[in-house]
Backbone as CSV, one residue per row, in Angstrom:
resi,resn,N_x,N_y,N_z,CA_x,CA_y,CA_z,C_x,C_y,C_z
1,UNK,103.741,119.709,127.398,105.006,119.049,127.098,104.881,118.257,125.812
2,UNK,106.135,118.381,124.661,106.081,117.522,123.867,106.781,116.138,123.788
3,UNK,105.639,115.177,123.452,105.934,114.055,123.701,107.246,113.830,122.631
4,UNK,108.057,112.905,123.538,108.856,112.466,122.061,108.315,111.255,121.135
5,UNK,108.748,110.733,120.312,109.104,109.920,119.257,110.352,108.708,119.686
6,UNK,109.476,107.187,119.340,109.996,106.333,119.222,110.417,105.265,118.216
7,UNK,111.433,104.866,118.288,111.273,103.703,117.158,112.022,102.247,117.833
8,UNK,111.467,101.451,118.148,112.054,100.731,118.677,111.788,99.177,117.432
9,UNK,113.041,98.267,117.914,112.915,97.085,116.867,112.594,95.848,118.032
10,UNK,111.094,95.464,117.374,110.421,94.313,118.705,111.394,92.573,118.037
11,UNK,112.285,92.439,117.283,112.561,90.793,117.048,111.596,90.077,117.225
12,UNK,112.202,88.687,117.498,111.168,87.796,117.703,109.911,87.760,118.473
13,UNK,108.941,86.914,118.239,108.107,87.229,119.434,108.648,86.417,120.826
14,UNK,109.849,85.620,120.580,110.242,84.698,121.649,110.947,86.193,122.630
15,UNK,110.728,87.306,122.305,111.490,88.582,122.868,110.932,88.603,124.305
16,UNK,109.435,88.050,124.265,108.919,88.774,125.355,109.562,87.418,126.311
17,UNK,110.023,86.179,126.040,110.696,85.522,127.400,111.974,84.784,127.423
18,UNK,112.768,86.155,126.840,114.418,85.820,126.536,114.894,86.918,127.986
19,UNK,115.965,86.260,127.863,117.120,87.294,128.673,118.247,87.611,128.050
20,UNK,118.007,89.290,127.638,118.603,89.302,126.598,118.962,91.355,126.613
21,UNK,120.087,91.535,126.236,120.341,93.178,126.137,119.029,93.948,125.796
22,UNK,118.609,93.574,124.836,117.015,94.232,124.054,116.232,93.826,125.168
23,UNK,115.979,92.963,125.696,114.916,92.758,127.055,115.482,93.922,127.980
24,UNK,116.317,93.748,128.617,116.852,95.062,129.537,115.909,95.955,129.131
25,UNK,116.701,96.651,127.942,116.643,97.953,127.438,115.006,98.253,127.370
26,UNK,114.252,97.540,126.852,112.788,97.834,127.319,112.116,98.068,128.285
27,UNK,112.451,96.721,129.193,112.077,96.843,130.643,112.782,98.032,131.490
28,UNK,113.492,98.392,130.968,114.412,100.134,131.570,113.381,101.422,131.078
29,UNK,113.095,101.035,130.190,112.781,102.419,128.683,111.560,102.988,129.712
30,UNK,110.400,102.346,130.019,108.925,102.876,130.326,109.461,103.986,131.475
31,UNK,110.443,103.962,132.405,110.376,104.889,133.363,111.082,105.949,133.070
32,UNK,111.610,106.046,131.697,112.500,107.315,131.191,111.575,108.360,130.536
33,UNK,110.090,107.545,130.104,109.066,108.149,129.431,108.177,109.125,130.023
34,UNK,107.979,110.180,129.423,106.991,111.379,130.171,105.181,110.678,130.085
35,UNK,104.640,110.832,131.148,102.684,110.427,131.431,102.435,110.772,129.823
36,UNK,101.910,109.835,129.284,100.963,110.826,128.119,99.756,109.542,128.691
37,UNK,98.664,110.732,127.463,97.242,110.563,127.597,97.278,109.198,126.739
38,UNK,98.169,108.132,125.713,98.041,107.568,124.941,99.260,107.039,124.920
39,UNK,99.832,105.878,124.207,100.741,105.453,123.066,100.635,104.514,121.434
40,UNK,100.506,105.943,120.880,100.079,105.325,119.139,101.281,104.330,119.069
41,UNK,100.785,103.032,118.891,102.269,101.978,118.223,101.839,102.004,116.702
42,UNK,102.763,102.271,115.678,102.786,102.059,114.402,103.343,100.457,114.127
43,UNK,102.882,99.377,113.969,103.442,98.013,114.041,103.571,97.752,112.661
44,UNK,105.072,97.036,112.300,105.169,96.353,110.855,104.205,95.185,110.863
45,UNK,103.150,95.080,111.993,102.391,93.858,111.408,101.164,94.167,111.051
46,UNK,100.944,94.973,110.998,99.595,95.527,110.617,99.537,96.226,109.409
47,UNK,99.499,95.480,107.864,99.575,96.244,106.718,98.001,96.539,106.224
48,UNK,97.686,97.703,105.910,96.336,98.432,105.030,96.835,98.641,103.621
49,UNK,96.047,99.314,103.190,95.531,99.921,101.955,95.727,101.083,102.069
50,UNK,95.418,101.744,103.507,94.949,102.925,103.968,95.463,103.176,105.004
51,UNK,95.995,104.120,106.053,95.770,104.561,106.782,94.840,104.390,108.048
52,UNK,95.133,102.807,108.870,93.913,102.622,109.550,94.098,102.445,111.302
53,UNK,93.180,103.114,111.786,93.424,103.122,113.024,92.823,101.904,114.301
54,UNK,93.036,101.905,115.217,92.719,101.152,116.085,91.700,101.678,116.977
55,UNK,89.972,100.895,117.241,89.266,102.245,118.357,88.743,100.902,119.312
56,UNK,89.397,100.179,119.612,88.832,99.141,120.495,89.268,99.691,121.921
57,UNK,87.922,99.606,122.829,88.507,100.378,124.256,88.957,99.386,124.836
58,UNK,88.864,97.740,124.621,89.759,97.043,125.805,90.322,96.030,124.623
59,UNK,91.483,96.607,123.675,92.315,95.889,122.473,92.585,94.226,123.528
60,UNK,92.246,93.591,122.720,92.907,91.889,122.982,93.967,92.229,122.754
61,UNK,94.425,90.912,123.191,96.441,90.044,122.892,96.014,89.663,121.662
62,UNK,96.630,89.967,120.665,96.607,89.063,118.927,97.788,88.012,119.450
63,UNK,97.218,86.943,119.255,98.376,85.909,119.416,98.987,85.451,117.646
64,UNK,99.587,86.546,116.736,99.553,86.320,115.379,100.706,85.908,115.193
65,UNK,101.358,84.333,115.870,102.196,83.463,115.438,101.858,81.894,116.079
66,UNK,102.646,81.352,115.298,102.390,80.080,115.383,103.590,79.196,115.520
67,UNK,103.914,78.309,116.133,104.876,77.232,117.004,105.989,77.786,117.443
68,UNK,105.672,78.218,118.282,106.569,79.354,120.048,105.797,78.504,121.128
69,UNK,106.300,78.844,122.107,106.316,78.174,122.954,105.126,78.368,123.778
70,UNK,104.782,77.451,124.362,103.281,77.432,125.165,103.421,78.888,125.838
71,UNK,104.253,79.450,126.486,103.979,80.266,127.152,103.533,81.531,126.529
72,UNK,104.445,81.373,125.209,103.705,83.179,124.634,102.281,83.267,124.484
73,UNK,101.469,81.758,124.754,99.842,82.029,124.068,99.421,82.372,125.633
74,UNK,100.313,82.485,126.610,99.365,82.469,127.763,99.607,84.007,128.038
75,UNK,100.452,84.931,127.523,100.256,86.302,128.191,99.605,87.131,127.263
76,UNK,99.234,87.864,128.164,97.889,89.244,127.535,98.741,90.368,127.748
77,UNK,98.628,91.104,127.296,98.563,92.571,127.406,97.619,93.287,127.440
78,UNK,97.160,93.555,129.068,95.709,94.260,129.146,95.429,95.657,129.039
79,UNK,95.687,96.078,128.362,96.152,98.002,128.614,94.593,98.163,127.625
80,UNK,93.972,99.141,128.517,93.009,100.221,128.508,93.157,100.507,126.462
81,UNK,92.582,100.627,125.842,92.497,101.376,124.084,92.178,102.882,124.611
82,UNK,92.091,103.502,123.134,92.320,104.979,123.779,90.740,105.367,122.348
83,UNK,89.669,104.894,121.912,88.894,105.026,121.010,88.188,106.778,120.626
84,UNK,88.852,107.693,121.394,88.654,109.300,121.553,90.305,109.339,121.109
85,UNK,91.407,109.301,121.696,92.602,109.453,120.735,92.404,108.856,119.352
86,UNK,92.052,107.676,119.099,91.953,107.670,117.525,90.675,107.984,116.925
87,UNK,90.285,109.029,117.378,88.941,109.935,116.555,90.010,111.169,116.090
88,UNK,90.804,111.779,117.245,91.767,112.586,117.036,92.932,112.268,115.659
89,UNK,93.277,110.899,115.832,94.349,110.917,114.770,93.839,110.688,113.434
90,UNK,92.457,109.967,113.300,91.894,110.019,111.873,91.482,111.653,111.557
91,UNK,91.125,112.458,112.757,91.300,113.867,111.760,92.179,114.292,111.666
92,UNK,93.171,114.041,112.179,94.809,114.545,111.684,95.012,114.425,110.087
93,UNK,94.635,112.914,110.333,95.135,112.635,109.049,94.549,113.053,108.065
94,UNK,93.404,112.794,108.090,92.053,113.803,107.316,93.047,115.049,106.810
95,UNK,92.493,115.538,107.974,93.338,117.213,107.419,94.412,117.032,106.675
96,UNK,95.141,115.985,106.580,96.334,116.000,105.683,96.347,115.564,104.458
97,UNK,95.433,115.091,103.984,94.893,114.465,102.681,94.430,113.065,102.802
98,UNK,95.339,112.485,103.523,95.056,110.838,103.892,93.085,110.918,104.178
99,UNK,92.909,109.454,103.924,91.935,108.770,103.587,91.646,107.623,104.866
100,UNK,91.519,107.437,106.199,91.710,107.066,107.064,90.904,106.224,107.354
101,UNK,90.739,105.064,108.092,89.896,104.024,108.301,90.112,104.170,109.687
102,UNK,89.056,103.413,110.374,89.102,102.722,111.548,88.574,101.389,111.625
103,UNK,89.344,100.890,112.799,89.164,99.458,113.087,88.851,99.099,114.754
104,UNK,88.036,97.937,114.616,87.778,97.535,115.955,88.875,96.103,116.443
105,UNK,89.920,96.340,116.615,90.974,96.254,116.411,92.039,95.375,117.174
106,UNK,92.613,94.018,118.018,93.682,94.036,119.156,94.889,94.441,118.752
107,UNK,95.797,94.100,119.585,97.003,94.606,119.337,97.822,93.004,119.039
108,UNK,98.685,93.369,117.652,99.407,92.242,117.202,100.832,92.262,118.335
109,UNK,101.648,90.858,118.112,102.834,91.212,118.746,103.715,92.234,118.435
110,UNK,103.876,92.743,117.201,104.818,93.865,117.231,104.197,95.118,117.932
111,UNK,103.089,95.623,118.822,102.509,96.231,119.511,102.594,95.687,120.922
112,UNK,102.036,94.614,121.358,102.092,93.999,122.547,103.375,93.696,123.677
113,UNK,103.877,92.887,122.535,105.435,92.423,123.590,106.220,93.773,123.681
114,UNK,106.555,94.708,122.575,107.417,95.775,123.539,106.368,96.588,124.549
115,UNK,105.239,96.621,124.441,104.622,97.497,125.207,104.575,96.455,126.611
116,UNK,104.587,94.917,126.465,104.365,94.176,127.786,105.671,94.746,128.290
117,UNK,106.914,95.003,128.054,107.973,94.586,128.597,108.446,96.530,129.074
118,UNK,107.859,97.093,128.377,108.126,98.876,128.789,107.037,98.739,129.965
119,UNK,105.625,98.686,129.800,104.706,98.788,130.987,103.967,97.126,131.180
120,UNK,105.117,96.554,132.073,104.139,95.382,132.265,102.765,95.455,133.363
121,UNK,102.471,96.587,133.751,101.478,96.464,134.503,99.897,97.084,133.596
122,UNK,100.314,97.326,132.352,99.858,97.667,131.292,98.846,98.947,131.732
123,UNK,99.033,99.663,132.646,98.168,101.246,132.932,98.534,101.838,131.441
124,UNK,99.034,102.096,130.883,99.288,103.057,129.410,98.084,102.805,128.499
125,UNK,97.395,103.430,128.465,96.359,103.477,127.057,97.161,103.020,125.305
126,UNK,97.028,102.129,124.928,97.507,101.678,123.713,96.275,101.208,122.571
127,UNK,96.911,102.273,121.336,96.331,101.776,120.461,97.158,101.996,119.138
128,UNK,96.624,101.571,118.317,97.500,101.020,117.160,96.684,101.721,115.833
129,UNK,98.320,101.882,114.727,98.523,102.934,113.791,98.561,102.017,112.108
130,UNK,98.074,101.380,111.362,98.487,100.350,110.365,99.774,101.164,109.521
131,UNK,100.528,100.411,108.774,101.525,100.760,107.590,100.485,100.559,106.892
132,UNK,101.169,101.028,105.820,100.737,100.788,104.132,101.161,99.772,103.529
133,UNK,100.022,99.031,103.061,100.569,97.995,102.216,100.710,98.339,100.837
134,UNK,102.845,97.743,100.590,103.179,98.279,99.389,103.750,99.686,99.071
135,UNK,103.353,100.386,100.065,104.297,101.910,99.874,105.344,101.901,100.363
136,UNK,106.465,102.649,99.757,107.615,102.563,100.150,107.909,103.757,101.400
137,UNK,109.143,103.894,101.647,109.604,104.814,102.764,109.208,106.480,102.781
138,UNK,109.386,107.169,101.467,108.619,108.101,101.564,106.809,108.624,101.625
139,UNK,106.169,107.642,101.526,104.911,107.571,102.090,104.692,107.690,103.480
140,UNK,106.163,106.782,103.948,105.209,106.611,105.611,106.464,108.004,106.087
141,UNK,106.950,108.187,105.210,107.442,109.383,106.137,106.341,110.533,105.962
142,UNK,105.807,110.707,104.863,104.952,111.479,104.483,103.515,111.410,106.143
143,UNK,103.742,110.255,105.961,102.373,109.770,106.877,102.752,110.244,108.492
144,UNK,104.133,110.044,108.832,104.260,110.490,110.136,104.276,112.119,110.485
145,UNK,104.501,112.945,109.514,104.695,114.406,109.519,103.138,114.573,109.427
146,UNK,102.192,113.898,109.063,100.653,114.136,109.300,100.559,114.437,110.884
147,UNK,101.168,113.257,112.007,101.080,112.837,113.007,101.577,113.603,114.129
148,UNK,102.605,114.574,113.340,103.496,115.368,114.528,102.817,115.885,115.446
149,UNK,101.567,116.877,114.967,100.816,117.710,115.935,100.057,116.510,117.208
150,UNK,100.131,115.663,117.019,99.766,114.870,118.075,100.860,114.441,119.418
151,UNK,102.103,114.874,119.020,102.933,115.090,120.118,102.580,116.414,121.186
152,UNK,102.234,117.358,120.656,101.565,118.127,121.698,100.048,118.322,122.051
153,UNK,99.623,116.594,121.924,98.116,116.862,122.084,98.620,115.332,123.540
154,UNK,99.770,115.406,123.991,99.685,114.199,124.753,99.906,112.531,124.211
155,UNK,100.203,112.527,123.116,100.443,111.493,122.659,101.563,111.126,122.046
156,UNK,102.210,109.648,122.916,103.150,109.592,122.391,103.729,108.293,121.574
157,UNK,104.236,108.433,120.232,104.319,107.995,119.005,105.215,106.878,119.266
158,UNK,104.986,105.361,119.402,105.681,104.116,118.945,106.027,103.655,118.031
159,UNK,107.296,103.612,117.114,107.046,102.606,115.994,107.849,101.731,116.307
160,UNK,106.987,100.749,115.642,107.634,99.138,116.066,108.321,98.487,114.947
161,UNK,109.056,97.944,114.316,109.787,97.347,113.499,110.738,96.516,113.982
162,UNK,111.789,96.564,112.759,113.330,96.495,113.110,114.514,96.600,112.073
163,UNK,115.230,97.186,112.639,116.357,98.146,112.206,116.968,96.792,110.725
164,UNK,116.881,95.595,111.320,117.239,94.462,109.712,116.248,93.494,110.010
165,UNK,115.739,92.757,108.981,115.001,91.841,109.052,114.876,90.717,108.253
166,UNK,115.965,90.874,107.728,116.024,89.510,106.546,115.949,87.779,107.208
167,UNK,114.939,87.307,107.547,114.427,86.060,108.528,114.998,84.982,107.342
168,UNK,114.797,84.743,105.934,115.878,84.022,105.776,117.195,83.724,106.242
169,UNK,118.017,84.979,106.065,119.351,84.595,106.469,119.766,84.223,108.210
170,UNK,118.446,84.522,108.769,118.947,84.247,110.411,118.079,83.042,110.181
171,UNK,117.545,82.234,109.559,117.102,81.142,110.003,117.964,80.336,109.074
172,UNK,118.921,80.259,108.323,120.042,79.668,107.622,120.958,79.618,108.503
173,UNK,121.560,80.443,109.343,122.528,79.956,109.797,122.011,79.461,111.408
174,UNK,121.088,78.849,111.439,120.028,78.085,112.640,120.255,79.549,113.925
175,UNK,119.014,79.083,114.583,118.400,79.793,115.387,119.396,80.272,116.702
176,UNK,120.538,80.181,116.805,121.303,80.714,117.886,121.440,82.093,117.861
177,UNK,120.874,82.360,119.146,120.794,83.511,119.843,121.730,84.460,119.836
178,UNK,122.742,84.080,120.364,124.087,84.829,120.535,125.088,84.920,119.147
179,UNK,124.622,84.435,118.015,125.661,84.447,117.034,126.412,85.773,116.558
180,UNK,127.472,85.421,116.043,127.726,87.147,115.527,127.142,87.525,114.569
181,UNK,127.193,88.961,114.577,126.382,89.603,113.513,127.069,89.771,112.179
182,UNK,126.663,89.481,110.867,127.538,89.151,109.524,128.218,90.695,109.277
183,UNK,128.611,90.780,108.639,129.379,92.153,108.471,128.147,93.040,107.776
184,UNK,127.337,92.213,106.598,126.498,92.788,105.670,124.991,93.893,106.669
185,UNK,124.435,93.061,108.202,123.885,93.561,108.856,124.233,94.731,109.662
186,UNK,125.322,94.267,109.792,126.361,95.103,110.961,126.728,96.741,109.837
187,UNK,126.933,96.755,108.961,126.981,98.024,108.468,126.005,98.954,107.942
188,UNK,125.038,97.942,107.929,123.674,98.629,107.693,123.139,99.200,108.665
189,UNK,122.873,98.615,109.806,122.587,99.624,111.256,123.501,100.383,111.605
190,UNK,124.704,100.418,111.353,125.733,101.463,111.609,125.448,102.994,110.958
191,UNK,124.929,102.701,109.726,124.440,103.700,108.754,123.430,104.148,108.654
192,UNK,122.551,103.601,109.385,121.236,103.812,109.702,121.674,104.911,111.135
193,UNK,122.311,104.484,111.956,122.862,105.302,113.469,123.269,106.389,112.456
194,UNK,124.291,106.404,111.435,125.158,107.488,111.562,124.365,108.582,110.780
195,UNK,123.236,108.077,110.128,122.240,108.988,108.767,121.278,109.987,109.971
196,UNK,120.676,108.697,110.922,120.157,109.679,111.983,120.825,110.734,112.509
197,UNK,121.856,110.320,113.340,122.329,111.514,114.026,122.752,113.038,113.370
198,UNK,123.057,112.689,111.763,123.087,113.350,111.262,121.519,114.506,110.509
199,UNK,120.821,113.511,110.890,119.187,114.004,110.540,119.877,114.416,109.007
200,UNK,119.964,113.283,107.927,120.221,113.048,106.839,118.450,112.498,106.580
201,UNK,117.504,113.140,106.532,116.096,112.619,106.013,116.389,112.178,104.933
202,UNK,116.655,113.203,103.808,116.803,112.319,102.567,117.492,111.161,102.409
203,UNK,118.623,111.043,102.713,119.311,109.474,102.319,118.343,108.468,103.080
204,UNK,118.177,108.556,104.076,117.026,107.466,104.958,115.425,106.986,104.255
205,UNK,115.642,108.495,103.628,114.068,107.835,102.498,114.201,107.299,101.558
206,UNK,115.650,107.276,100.983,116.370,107.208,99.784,117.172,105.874,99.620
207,UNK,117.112,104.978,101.428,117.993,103.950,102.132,118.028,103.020,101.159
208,UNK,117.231,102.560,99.954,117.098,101.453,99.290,118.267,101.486,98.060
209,UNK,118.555,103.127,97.582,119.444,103.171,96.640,120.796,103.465,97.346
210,UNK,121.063,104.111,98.574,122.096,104.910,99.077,122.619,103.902,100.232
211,UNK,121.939,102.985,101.252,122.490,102.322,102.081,123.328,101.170,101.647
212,UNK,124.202,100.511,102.590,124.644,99.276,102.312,123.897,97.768,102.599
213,UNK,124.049,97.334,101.124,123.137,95.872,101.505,121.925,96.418,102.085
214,UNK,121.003,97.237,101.738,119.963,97.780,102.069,118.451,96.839,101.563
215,UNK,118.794,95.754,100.174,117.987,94.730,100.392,117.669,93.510,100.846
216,UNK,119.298,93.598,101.129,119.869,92.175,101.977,119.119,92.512,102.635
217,UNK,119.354,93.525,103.744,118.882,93.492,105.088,117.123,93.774,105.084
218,UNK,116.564,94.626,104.034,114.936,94.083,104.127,114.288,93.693,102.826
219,UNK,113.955,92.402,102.870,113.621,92.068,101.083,112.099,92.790,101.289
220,UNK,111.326,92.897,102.251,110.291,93.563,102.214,110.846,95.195,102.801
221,UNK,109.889,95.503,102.790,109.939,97.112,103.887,109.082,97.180,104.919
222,UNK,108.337,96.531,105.227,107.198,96.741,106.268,107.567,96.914,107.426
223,UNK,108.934,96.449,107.665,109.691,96.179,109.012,110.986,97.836,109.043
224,UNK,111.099,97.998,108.452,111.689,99.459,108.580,110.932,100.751,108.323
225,UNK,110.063,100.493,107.439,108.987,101.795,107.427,108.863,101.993,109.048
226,UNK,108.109,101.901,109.339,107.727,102.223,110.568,109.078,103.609,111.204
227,UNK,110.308,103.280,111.266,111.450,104.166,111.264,110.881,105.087,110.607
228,UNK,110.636,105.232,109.079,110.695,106.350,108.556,109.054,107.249,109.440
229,UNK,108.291,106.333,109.827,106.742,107.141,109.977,107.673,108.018,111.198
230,UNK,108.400,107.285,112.242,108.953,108.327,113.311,110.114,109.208,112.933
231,UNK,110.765,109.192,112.041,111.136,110.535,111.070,110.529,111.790,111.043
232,UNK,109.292,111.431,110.256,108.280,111.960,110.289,107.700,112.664,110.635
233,UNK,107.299,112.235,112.095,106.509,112.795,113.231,107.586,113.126,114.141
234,UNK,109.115,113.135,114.205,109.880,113.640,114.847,109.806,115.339,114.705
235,UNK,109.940,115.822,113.157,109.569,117.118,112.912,111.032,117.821,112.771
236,UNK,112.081,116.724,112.429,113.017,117.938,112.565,113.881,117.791,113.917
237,UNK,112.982,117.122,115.148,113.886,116.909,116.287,115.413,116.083,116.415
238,UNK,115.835,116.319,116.879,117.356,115.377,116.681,116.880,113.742,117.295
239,UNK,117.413,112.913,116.639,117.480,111.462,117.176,118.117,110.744,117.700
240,UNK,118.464,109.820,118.199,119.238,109.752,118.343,119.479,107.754,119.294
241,UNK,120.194,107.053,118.957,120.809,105.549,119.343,120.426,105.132,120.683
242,UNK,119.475,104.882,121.178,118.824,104.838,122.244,119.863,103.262,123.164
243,UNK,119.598,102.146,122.009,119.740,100.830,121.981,120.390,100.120,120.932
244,UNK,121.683,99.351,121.280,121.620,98.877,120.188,122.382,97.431,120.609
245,UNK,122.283,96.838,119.974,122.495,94.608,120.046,121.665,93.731,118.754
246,UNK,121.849,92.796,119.152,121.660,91.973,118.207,121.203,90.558,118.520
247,UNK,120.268,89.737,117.770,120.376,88.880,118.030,119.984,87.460,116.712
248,UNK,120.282,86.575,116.969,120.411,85.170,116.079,121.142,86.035,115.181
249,UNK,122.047,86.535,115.131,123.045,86.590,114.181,122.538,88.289,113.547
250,UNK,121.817,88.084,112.371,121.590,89.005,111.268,120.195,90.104,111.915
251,UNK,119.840,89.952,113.581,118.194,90.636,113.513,119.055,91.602,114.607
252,UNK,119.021,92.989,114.089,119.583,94.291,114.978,118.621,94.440,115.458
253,UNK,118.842,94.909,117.086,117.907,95.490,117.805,117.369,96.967,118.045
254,UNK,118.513,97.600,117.226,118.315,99.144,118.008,116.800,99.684,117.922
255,UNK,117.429,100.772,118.917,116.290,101.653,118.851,116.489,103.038,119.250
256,UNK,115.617,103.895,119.022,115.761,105.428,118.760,114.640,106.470,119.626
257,UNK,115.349,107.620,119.789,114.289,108.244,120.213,114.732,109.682,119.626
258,UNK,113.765,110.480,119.403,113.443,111.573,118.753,112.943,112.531,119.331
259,UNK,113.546,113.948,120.141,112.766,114.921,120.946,112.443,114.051,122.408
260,UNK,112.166,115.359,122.864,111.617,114.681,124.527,112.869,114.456,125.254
C-alpha cells in the first residue's frame, strides 16, 4: 500500500494545550491513517546546509521554546526512532544527487506536538527530515520527489509547517486566540487551497512572485517549504484541504493530504 503524504501546519507550541478546531482535527487525523513502518516529519524547525536526517532510536522531547507555560516543559513524546528507516532515506537521497547527513537527533516541537496530539500513545516510529537552510521552494520540492519511492517502502511522509506565518503581525495585534483573520492571510491560504486542488506545481513553486501577499504572509520560508517537500513526494497524486481554521488572527491552520 502507498502511503500518503502530509502537510499539516503545527502553530504555536501552546497547540499542544489549547482547545481549539486545529486540536480536533489532529487528535481525529491518526485513526484515518494507514500502519506504516515509520513517520518521516519534515519540520520548519530544523534548518541544515544539507539534507539531514534523524537516527536516534529513542528521539527526546526538544523543548526548543522559551516562556510557555510550565506545562509544555512537562510533556514528552516517547515514540520509538526508526535509525534503519533513515539509513533507507539517506540512500534515497544519495541516489538522487543530494549530499545527506545524519544526526543523532530529538524531535523539535514542530515534530512532537502534532505527532503528540495524532498518536498520543506515541506507538508510531518517528523520525525527522531537516529543510534547507536558505533554499527556496523549488529545492525542497526538488528534495521531496527524491523521497517519493519511500511511500511504497512503508513510510509515511509528515511535513510540518504552516500554511502563514508572519509572527510579527499576530503578535501586533496581541495574542487573542479567536481574532479574525486579516483579509491579507485569508487570501493567501485560499490560494494556496485553490493552486492545490488544481495540482498547479508550478505557481506553488513560483508562490513568492504569483501568490497574494505571499511575503506578508512568510518573511522567511522555512515555515512553508516543508508544503512544497510534500508536493514533491506526493508524485503527481491529487491533494487536497484536509483542515482548515485559524488562529490569533493572521496564523492559518490548514492542512493537506496527498494520495492514500
Amino acid at each position: 500500500m502507498r502511503m500518503p503524504v502530509l502537510f499539516v501546519s503545527h502553530g504555536s507550541p501552546t497547540l499542544a494545550l489549547q482547545d481549539t478546531p486545529a486540536v480536533h482535527f489532529l487528535e481525529g487525523l491518526g485513526a484515518s491513517l494507514p500502519e506504516a513502518r515509520a513517520v518521516l516529519v519534515v519540520s520548519a524547525h530544523w534548518e541544515m546546509h544539507r539534507p539531514t536526517v534523524s537516527i536516534s532510536e529513542r528521539p527526546e522531547t526538544i523543548h526548543d521554546f522559551r516562556g510557555f507555560p510550565e506545562a509544555l516543559y512537562r510533556m514528552h513524546h516517547d515514540a520509538p526512532g526508526a535509525p534503519e528507516v533513515a539509513q533507507e532515506v539517506a540512500e534515497v537521497l544519495s541516489e538522487a544527487g543530494w549530499q545527506p547527513g545524519l544526526a543523532d537527533r530529538g524531535l523539535d516541537h514542530g515534530a512532537w506536538i502534532p505527532m503528540h496530539l495524532i498518536d498520543p500513545e506515541a506507538k508510531r516510529p518517528v523520525l525527522q527530515l531537516s529543510v534547507l537552510h536558505g533554499a527556496g521552494a523549488e529545492a525542497h520540492y526538488r528534495l521531496g520527489r527524491a523521497l517519493a519511492s519511500l511511500r511504497d517502502r512503508g513510510i509515511l511522509i509528515l511535513a510540518s509547517g504552516s500554511i502563514t506565518h508572519n509572527l510579527q503581525e499576530v503578535f501586533r495585534g496581541g495574542l487573542v486566540l479567536d481574532r479574525p483573520s486579516p483579509d491579507w492571510a485569508r487570501s493567501f491560504a485560499d490560494w494556496v487551497a485553490q493552486k492545490i486542488g488544481a495540482n498547479a506545481v508550478d505557481d506553488l513553486v513560483h508562490y513568492r512572485e504569483r501568490a497574494p501577499h505571499a511575503v506578508r504572509n512568510h518573511p522567511s520560508e522555512e515555515h512553508f517549504v516543508p508544503l512544497h517537500v510534500a508536493l514533491g513526494a506526493a508524485e503527481g497524486d491529487a491533494g487536497q484541504r484536509i483542515h482548515e481554521s485559524h488562529e490569533f488572527g493572521a496564523l492559518h491552520m490548514d492542512a493537506y493530504r496527498f494520495g492514500g
